[in-house]
C-alpha positions in Angstrom: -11.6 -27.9 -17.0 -9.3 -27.5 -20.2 -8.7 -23.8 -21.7 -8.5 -23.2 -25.1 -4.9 -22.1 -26.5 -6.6 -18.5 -27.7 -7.9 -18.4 -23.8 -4.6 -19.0 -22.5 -3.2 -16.4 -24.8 -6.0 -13.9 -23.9 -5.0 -15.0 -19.9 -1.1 -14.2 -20.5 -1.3 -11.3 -22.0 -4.0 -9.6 -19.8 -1.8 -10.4 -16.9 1.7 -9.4 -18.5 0.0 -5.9 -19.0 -0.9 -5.5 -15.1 2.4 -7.1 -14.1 4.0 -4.0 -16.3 1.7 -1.4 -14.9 1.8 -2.9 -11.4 4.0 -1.0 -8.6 3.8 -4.6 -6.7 2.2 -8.1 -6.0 1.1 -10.2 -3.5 0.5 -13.9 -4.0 -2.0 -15.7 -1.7 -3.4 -19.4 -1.3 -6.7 -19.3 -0.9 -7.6 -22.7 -0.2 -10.4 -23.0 1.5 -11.8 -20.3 1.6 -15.3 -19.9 0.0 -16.8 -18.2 -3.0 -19.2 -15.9 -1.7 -15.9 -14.7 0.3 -13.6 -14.4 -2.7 -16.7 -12.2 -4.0 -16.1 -10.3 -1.8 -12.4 -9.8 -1.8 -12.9 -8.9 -5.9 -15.3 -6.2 -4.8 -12.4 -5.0 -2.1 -9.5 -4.9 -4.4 -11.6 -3.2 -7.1 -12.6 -0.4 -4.6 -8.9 0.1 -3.7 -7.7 0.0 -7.4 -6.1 -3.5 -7.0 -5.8 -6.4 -10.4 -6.9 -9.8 -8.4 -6.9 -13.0 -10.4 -6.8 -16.4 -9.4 -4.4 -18.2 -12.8 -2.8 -21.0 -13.3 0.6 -21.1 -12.1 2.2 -22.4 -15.5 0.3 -19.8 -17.3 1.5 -17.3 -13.9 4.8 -18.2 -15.1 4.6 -17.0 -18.9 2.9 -14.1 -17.8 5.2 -12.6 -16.0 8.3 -13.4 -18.0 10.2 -9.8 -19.1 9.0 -8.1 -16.1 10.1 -7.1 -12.3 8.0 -10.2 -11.0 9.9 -13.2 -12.3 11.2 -13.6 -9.1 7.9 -14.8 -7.8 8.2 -17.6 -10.3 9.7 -20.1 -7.7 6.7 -19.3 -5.1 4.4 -20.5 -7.5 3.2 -23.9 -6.2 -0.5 -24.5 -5.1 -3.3 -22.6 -5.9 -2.2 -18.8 -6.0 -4.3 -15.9 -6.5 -2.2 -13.0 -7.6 -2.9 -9.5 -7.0 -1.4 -6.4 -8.5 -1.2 -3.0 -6.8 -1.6 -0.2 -9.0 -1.8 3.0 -7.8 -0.7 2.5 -4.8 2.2 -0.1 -3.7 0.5 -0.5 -0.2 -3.1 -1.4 -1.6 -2.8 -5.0 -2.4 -0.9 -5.6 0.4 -3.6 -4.3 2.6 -6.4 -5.9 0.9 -5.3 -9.4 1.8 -4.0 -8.8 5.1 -7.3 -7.5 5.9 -8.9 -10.2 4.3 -6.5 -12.7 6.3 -7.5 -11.4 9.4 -11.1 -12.7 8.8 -10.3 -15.9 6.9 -8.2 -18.2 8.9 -7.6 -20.2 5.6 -6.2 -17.9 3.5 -2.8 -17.2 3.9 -0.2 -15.0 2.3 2.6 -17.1 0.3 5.1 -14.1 -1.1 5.1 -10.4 -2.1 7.5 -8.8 -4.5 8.0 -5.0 -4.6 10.5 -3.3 -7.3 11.9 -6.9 -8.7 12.4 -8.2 -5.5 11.1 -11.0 -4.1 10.1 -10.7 0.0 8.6 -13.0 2.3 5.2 -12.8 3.9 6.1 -11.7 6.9 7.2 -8.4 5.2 3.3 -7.9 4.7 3.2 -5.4 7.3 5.6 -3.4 6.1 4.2 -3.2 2.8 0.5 -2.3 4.2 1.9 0.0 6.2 3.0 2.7 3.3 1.2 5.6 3.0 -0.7 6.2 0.0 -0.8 8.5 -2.1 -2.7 11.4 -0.3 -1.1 10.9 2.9 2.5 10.9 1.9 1.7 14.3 0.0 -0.4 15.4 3.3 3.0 14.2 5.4 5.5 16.5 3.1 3.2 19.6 3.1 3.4 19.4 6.8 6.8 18.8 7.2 7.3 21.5 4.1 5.0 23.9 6.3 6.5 23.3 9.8 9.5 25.8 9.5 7.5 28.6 8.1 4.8 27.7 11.0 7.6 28.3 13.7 9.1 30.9 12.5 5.7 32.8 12.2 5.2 31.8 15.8 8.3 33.4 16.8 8.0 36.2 15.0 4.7 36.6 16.8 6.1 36.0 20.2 8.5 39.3 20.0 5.7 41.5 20.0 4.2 39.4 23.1 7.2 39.2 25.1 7.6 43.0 24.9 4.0 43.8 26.1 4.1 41.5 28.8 7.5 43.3 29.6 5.9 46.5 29.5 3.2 45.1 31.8 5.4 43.6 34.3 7.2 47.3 34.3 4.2 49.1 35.4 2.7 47.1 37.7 6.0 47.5 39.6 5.7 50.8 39.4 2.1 50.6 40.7 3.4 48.4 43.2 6.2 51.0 44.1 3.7 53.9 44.4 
């Protein structure tokens, strides 16, 4: 089906503006898998915050001209459905790998995080970042372990003492 130039203008520049916002993409062929599935997947990477778009890869190609993605440019072959990551650089990347577990046809082509362009077999590494919440959970824990131990200690003075005390007079009880 033939686009319109002002389409394909509207298509470009929607997608240049969530390549500049993103934090990083995933590119996916997703041959064969069906409709009512890829409706499905939208309504996923909307819930998680993630831009998913299937485009064409010649208009892919403008798009992301001037930003940290042109490296994707030379994955671009088949049909490619792009998705963005932006809040979180692990979202998209988790989106389609659960998505691949459940469709056998859909597989993961590329992913490119901070201009740089990775295979798919980096996926894992990608889904496995924390997001935001847990990596301020992790460094509040780590920020609150030292003053946890050292409480602890502190506490443990007063302990040792009465158990010390304790130990002294049931000798003495013994002795008697």
């Amino acid at each position: 089906m033939a686009i319109r130039l002002e389409d394909k203008k509207q298509i470009v520049s929607e997608v240049n503006q969530a390549a500049n916002s993103a934090l990083s993409a995933v590119l996916a062929d997703y041959h064969g898998v069906s409709v009512g599935e890829l409706t499905d997947l939208r309504k996923t990477a909307r819930e998680n915050n993630v831009y998913l778009r299937v485009v064409r890869n010649t208009l892919l190609k403008r798009a992301i001209v001037d930003t940290e993605y042109e490296c994707i440019s030379e994955v671009l072959v088949g049909p490619t459905l792009l998705a963005f990551s932006q809040e979180d650089p692990g979202a998209a990347a988790r989106v389609l790998k659960d998505f691949a577990k459940v469709n056998r046809e859909f597989e993961i082509k590329a992913l490119s995080v901070g201009g740089k362009l990775l295979d798919a077999s980096q996926i894992d590494v990608l889904a496995k970042l924390p997001t935001y919440d847990q990596a301020v959970a992790l460094l509040m824990s780590v920020m609150l372990a030292p003053a946890t131990k050292l409480v602890r200690t502190i506490n443990e003075v007063p302990s040792k003492v009465t158990r010390a005390v304790a130990a002294v007079r049931d000798q003495k009880q013994e002795a008697a």
